[in-house]
C-alpha positions as CSV (number, residue, x, y, z in Angstrom):
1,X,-5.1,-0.6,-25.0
2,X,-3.0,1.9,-23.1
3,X,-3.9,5.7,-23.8
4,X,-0.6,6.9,-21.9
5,X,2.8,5.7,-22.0
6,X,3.1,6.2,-18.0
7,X,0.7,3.8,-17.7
8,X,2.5,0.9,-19.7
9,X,5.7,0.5,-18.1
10,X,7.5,2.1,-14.9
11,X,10.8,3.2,-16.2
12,X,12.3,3.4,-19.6
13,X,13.8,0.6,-19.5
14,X,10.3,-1.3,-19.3
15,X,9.1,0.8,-21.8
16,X,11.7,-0.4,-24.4
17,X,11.6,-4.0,-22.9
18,X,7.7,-4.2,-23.4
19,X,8.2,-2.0,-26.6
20,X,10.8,-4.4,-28.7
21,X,8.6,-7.4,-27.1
22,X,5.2,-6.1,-29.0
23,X,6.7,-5.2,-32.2
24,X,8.7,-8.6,-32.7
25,X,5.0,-10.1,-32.2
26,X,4.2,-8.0,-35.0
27,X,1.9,-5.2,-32.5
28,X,1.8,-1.4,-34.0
29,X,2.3,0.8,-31.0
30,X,0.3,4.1,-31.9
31,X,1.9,6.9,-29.1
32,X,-0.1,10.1,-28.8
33,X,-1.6,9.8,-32.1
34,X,2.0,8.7,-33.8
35,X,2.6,5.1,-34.8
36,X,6.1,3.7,-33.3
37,X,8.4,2.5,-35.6
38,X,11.2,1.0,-33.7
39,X,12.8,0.8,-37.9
40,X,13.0,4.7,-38.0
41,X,15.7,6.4,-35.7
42,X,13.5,9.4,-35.4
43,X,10.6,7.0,-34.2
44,X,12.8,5.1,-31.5
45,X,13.7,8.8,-30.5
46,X,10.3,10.3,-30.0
47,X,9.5,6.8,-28.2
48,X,12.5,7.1,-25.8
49,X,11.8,10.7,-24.9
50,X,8.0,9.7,-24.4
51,X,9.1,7.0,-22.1
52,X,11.6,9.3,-20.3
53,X,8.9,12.5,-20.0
54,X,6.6,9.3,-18.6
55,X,8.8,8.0,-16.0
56,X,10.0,11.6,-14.5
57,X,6.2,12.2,-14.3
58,X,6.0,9.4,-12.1
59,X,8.7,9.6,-10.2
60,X,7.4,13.9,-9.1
61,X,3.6,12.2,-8.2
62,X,5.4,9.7,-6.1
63,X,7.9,12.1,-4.1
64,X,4.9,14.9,-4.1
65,X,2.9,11.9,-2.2
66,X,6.1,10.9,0.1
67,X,6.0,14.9,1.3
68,X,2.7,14.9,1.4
69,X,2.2,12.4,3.9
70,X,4.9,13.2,6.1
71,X,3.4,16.6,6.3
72,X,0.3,15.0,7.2
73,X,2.0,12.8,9.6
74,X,3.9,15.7,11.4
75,X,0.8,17.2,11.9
76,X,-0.8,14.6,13.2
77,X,-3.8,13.5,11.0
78,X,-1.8,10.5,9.2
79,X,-2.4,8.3,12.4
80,X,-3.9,4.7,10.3
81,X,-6.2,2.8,11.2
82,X,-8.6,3.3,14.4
83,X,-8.6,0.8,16.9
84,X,-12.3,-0.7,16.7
85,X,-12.9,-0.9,20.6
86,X,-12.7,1.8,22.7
87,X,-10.5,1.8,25.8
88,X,-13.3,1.4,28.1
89,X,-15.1,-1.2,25.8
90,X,-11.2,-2.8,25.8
91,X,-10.8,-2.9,29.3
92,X,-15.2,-4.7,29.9
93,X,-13.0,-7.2,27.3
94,X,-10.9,-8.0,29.4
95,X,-13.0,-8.5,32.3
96,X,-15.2,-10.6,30.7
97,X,-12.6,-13.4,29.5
98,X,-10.7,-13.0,33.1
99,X,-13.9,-14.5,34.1
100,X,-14.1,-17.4,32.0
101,X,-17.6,-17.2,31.4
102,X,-17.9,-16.5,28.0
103,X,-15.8,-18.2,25.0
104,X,-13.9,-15.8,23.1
105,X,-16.3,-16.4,20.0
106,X,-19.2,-15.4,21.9
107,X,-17.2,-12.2,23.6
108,X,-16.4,-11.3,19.7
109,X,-20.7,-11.1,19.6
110,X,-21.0,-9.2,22.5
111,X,-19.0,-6.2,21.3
112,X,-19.9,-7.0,17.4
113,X,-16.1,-7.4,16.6
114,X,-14.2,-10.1,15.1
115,X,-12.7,-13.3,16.6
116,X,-9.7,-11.8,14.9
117,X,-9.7,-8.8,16.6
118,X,-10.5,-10.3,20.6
119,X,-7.4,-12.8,19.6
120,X,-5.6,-9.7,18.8
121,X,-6.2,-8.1,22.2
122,X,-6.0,-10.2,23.8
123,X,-1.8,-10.5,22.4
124,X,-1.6,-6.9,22.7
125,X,-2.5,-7.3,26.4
126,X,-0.2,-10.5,26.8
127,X,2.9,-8.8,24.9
128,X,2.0,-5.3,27.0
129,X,2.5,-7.9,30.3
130,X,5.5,-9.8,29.2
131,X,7.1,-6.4,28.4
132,X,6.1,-5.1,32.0
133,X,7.5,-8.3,33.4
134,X,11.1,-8.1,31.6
135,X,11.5,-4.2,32.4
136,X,11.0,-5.6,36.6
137,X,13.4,-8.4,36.1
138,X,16.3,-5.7,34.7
């Protein structure tokens, strides 16, 4: 059951798509308390118009959100996600697998983090160097 036609199909074209594919399977479509029948030209009409009204609705929520969130981003609070260590806990990181004392599962227990995110780090740290290394060699 779908109570709004914005919420069956994305476009009108859907609408009519998913429309003519429910009444040849013999489904009554019942729009905003009026029963579609794709028979009666006035029906098909009010349907079309319904789907149109729909899909303009959608298409103003999803630019409102674009301008939204480039307003946010311009202002600075649209930044993602945080990074889960801290610069200083990123740096003890380091240190600690430099000294080779410590697999990386068990340095992912000592800071409560993810192997994931020590693995990931870790890259950051090796791209960061190979990136220092190819701006000396140019």
């Amino acid at each position: 059951m779908v109570t709004k036609l914005d919420r069956l199909a994305r476009s009108v074209k859907d609408a009519r798509e998913i429309a003519d594919e429910l009444t040849t399977k013999g489904v009554a479509l019942n729009l905003g308390g009026s029963r579609y029948d794709p028979t009666d030209p006035a029906g098909r009409l009010l349907f079309n118009v319904l789907a149109m009204v729909a899909e303009f609705e959608r298409d103003l929520i999803s630019m409102r959100t674009k301008e939204g969130m480039a307003v946010a981003r311009a202002k600075g609070h649209l930044k993602g996600k945080q990074p889960k260590l801290s610069k200083t806990q990123r740096k003890l990181l380091f240190e600690v697998q430099d000294g080779g004392e410590y697999t990386q599962t068990e340095i992912a227990e000592l800071f409560n983090v993810s192997r994931a995110t020590v693995y990931r780090e870790l890259q950051r740290r090796r791209v960061a160097f190979l990136a220092t290394c190819e701006a000396h060699i140019f």
